[in-house]
C-alpha positions in Angstrom: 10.0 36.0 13.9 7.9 33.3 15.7 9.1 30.0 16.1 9.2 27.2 13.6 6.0 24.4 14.1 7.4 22.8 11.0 9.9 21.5 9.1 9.3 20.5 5.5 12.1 18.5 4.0 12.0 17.4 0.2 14.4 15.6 -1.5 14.7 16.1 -5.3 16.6 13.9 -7.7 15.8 14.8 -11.6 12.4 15.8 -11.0 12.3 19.1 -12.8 9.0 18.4 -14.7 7.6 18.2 -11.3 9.5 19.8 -8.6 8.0 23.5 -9.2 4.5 22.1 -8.5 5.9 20.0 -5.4 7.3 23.2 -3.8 4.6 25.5 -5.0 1.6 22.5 -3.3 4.3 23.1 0.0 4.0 27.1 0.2 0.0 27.1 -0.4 -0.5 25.1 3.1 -3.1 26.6 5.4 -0.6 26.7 8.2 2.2 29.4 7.3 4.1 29.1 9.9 6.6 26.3 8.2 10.5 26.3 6.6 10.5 24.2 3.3 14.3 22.6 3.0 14.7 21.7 -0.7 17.8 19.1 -0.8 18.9 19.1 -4.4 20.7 15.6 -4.9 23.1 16.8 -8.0 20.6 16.9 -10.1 21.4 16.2 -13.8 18.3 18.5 -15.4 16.8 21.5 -13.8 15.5 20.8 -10.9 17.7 23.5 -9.1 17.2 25.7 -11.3 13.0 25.2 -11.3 13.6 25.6 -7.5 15.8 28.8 -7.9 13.4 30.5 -9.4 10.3 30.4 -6.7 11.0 33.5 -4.3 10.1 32.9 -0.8 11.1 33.5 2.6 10.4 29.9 3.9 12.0 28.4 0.9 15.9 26.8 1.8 17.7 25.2 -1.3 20.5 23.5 -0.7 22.4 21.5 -3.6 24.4 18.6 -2.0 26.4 15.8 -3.5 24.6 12.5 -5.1 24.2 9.9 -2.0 20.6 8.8 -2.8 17.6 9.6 -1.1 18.2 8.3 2.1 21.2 10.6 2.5 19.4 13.6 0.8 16.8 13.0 3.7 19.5 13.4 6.7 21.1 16.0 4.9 17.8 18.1 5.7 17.3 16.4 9.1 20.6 18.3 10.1 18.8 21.5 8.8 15.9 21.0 10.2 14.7 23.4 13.1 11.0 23.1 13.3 9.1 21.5 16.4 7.5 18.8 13.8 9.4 17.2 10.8 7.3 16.8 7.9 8.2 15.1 4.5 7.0 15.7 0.5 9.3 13.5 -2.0 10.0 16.5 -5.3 7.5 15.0 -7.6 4.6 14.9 -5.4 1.9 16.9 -3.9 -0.6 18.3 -0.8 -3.8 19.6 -0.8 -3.4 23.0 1.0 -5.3 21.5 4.5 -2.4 19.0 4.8 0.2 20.2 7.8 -3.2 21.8 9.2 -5.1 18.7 9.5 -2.0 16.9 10.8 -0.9 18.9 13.6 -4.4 19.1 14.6 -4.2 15.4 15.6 -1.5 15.5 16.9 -2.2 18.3 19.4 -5.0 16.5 20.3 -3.0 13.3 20.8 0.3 14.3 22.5 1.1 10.5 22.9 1.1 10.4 19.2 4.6 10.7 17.8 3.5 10.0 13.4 0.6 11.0 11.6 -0.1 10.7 8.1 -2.7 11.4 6.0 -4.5 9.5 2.8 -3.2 9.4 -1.0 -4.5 9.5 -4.1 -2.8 8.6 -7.2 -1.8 10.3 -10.2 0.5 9.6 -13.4 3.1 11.8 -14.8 0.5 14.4 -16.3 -1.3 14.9 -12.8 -4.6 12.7 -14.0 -6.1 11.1 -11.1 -5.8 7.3 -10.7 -7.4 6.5 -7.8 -6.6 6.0 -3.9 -3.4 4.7 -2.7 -3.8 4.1 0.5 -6.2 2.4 3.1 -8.0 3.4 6.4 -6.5 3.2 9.6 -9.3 3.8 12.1 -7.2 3.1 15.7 -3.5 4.5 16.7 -0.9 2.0 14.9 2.0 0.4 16.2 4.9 -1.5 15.3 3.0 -4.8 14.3 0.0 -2.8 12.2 2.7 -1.3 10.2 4.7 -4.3 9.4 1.6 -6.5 8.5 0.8 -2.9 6.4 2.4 -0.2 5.3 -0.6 2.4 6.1 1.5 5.4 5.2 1.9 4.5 1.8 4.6 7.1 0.7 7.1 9.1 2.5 5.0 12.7 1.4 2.2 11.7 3.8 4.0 11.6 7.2 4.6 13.7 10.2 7.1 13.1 12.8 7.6 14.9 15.9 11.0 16.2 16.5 11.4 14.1 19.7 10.8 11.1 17.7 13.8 12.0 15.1 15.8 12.5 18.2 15.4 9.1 19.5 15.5 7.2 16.2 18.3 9.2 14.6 19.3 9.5 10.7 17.5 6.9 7.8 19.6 4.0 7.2 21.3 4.4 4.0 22.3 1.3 3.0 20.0 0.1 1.2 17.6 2.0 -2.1 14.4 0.8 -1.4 12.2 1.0 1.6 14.3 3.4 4.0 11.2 5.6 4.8 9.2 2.5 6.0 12.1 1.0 8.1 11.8 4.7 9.7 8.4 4.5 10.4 8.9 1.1 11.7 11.6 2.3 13.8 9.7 5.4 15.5 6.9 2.7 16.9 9.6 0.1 18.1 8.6 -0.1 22.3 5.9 2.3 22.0 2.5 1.9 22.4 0.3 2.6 18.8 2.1 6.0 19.0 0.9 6.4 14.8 -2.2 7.9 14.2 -3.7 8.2 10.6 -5.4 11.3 9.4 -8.8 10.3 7.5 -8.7 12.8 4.4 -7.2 12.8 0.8 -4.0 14.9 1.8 -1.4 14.0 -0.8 -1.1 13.2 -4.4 1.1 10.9 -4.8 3.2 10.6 -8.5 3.2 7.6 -10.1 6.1 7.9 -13.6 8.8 6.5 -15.6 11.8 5.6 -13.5 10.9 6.0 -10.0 12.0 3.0 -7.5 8.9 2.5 -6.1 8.2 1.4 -9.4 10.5 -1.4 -10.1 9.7 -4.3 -8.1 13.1 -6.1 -7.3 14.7 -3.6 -5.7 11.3 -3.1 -3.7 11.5 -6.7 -2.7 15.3 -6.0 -1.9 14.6 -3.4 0.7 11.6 -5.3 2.0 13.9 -8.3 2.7 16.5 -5.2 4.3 13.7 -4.1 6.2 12.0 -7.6 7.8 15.7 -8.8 8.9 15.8 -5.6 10.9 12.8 -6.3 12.4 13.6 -10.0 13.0 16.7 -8.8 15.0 14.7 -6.0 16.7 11.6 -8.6 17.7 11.9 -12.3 16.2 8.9 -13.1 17.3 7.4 -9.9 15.7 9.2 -10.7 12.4 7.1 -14.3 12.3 3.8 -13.2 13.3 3.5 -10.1 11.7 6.1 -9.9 9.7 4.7 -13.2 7.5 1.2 -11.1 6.5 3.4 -8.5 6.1 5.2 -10.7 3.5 2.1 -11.7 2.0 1.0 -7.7 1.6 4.3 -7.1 0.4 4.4 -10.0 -2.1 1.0 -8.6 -3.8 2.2 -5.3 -4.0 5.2 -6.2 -6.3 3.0 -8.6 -7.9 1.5 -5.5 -9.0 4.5 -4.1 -10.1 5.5 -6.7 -12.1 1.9 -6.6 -14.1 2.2 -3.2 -14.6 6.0 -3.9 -16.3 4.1 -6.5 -18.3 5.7 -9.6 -16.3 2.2 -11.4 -15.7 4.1 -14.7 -15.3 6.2 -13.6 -13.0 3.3 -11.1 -10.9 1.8 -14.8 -11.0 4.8 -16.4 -9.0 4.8 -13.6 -6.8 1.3 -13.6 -5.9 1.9 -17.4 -5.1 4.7 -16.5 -2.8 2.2 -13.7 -1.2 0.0 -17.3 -0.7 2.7 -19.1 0.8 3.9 -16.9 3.6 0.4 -16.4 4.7 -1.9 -18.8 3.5 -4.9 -18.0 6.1 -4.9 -14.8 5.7 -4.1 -14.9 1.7 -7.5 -16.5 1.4 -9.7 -13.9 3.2 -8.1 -10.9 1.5 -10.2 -9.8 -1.8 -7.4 -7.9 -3.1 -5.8 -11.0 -3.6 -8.4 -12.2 -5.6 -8.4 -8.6 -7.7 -5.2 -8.8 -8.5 -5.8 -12.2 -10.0 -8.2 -10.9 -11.7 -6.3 -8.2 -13.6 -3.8 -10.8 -14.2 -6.4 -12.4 -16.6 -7.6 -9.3 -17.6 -4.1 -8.3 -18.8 -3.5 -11.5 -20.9 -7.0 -11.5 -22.2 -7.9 -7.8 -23.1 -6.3 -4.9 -25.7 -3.8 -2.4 -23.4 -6.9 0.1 -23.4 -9.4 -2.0 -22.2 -7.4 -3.1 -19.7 -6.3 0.7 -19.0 -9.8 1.6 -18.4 -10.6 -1.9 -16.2 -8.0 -0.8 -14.0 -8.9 2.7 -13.4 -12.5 1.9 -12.6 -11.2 -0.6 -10.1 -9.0 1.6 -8.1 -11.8 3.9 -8.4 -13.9 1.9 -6.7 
């Protein structure tokens, strides 16, 4: 048998609408030579048994106790045996070029330690919503990922094994954020050792009941995340660290739209403002989300639908 390049490690937690087409997007990859560690998190419906029923030789299942994703994610750390640790959450997907195009860079850039590649969004049934993610032309490091998170999602990042070695196991107390406090972690007194990949390499789920979709405890684990940083680097955590804030503070203004909260997305967009004012002022997203604020307390739920999938579109 030749030896592992890659380790895949998905966690899976109640996914089984999804998690056959997760695994299935895994095993089509260009690059065969990969393990795929599926960590079943007690799941309640069938996700093990969705899982069970797939029949190949790189595919690992292992059912473990409910801990929460951060654990599940260790859990298959331990596991692990490949030279590069890659990542794909149980509800979303790659495009078959993905580990390819990753490794690719970073065999061309053995200073580089991460990689990740773009998203695209799509809702429960798989229809496309738009991009996710933004553009990172240069190598990254720890300040251009606090001011923003370029990775977007934990399914579009590669970590060399070296780098897991010297960061260790995701923190698992706290819900929220854990993969970005890792990624923040891995560039901590390196130089830009994160390099993005510029293609559409994961489909990233957007549905019912998912964290990442509920904005307090996304603020929770941002607040987790930036006192970290602030005892890591407090200078870091008040440059940086305050656009990173104002990012932050859009992005659950977002959320809180899309939950129908437009007062409070309102208040949070302000708070986005205070931390950063400067910055706030120069940033059109800023002004686009403001926009669909109005929008949303203006228009019929379908017009606004359609409004917001022309503008993520674009």
């Amino acid at each position: 048998m030749r030896e592992l390049l890659v380790s895949v490690i998905t966690t899976a937690y109640n996914v089984g609408p999804y998690i056959e087409v997760a695994v299935r997007s895994a095993l089509a990859q260009t690059m065969p030579e990969f393990e795929l560690i599926v960590v079943d998190d007690a799941s309640t419906d069938d996700t093990r048994a969705q899982v069970e029923k797939i029949e190949d030789p790189r595919l690992r299942l292992f059912p473990c106790s409910h801990r929460g994703a951060a654990a599940a994610s260790n859990f298959g750390l331990e596991r692990a045996r490949g030279e590069f640790i890659a990542f794909l959450d149980g509800d979303d997907l790659w495009t078959p070029r993905n580990l390819e195009r990753q490794l690719a860079v970073m065999r061309e850039h053995p200073e580089c330690e991460t990689t990740f590649g773009l998203s695209r969004m799509v809702d429960a049934a798989g229809r496309d919503l738009g991009p996710t993610s933004r553009l990172a032309r240069d190598p990254l490091g720890e300040a251009d990922l606090l001011v923003e998170n370029y990775c977007a999602n934990g399914s579009a990042v590669v970590l060399r094994r070296s780098a897991v070695e010297r960061v260790g196991e995701f923190a698992t107390d706290i819900g929220a954020c854990y993969d970005y406090d890792y990624w923040l972690r891995v560039t901590h007194g390196r130089r830009r050792n994160v390099r993005c990949v510029p293609e559409i390499l994961v489909l990233y789920r957007r549905r019912d009941g998912q964290i990442t979709g509920k904005w307090r405890r996304m603020a929770e684990g941002w607040e987790w995340v930036l006192a970290r940083v602030r005892e890591r680097d407090p200078d870091l955590a008040l440059t940086a660290g305050q656009i990173g804030a104002m990012n932050m503070h859009r992005y659950f203004a977002y959320l809180a739209l899309e939950a129908g909260e437009i007062g409070m997305a309102g208040r949070l967009l302000a708070q986005g403002f205070g931390a950063a004012p400067g910055r706030f002022l120069v940033e059109r997203r800023n002004y686009l989300l403001a926009g669909g604020m109005v929008a949303k307390s203006l228009l019929p739920d379908r017009s606004y639908q359609w409004l917001e999938r022309q503008v993520r579109r674009r």
